[in-house]
Wavefront OBJ file of the C-alpha trace (Angstrom):
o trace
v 7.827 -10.520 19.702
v 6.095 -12.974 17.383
v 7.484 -11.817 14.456
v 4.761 -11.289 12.797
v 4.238 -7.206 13.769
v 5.721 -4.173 12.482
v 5.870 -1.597 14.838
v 7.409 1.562 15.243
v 10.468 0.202 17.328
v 11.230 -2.074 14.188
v 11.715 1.030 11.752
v 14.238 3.480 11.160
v 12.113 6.969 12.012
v 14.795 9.575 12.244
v 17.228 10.674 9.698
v 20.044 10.228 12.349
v 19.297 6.427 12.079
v 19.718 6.684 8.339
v 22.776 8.898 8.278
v 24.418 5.763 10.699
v 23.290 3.190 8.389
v 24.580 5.042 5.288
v 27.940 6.220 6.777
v 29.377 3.074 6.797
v 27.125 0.047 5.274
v 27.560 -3.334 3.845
v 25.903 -3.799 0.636
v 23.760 -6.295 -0.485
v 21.230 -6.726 -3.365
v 20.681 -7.831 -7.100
v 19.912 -5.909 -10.352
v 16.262 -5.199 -9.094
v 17.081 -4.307 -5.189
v 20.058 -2.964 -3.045
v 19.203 -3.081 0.704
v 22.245 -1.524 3.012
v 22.761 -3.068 6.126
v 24.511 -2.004 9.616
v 25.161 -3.783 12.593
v 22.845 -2.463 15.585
v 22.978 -2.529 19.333
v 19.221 -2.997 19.551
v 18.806 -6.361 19.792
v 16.161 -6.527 16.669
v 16.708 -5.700 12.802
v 15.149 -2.495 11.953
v 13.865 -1.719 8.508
v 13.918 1.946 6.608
v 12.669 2.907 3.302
v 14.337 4.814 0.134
v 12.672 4.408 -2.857
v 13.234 7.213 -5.297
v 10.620 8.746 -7.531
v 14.010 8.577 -9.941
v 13.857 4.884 -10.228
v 9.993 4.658 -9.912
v 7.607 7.515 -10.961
v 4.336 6.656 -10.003
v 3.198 6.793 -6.458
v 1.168 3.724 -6.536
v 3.998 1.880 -7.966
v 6.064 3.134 -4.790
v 3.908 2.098 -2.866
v 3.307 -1.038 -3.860
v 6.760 -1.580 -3.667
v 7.803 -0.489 -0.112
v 4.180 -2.242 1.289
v 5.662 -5.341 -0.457
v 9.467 -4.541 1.495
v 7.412 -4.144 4.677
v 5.782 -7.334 4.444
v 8.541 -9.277 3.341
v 10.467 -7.686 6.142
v 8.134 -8.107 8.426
v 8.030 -11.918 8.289
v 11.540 -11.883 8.358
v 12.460 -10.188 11.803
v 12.464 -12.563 13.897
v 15.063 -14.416 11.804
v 17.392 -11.393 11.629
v 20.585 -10.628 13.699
v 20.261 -7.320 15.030
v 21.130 -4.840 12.130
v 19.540 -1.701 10.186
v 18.696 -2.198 7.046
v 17.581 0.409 4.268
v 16.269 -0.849 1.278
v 16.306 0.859 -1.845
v 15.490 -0.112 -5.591
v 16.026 0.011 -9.132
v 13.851 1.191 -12.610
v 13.436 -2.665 -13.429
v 11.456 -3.650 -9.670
v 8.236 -1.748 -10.660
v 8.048 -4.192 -13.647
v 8.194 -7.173 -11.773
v 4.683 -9.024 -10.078
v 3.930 -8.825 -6.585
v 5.398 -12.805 -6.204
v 8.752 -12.251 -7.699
v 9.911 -9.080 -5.740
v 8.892 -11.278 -2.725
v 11.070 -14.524 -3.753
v 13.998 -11.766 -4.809
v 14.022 -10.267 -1.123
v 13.683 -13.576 0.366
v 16.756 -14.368 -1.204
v 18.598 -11.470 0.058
v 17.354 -12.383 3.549
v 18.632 -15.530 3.319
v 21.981 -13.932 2.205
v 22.290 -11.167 4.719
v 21.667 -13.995 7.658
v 24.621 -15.829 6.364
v 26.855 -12.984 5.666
v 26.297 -10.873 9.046
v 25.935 -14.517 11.237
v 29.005 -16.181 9.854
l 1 2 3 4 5 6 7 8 9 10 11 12 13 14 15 16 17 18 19 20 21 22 23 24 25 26 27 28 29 30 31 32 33 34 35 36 37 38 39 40 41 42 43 44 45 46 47 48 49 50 51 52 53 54 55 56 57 58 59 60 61 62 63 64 65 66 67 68 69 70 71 72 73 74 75 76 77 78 79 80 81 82 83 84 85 86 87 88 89 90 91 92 93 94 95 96 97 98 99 100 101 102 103 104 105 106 107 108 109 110 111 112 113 114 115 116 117 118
């Protein structure tokens, strides 16, 4: 794995995988972003989507949004322990530029490795 790909066995597909993650979750985030994570048994972090048309109405701001997530994430993977993540977020992320929801997740990144590694 370089890292650097995205494929299927890095994202969380079936709603059993999201019910696991959401049954029992740390949480983690700012005012913009709340990403739940969940210790796996994979070996590699896995990465689902849950962005709400409540919190942001347009489809091409969604969009935007979760290809932004998937990118950030996907950079990230080979950093991460082995957990599930599912990212969600709030009204104000639409607002923001492309740049800053990047920096904010990289952030959270950062925080999650420190939390979950010790």
């Amino acid at each position: 794995m370089t890292g650097l790909d995205f494929s299927r066995e890095f994202r969380l597909t079936k709603a059993e995988d999201y019910q696991y993650v959401f049954a029992n979750a740390q949480r983690f985030g700012n005012h913009n972003f709340t990403l739940l994570v969940r210790k796996n048994d994979l070996g590699h972090a896995r990465l689902g989507l849950a962005i709400a048309k409540k919190s942001v109405k347009l489809a091409v701001d969604r969009n935007r949004i979760k290809r932004l997530i998937r990118e950030n994430f996907r950079h990230e993977i080979a950093e991460l322990p082995p957990i599930d993540i599912i990212a969600m977020c709030r009204r104000g992320a639409v607002e923001l530029p492309s740049h800053e929801i990047s920096a904010q997740l990289d952030t959270q990144w950062r925080y999650i490795r420190r939390k979950i590694q010790g």
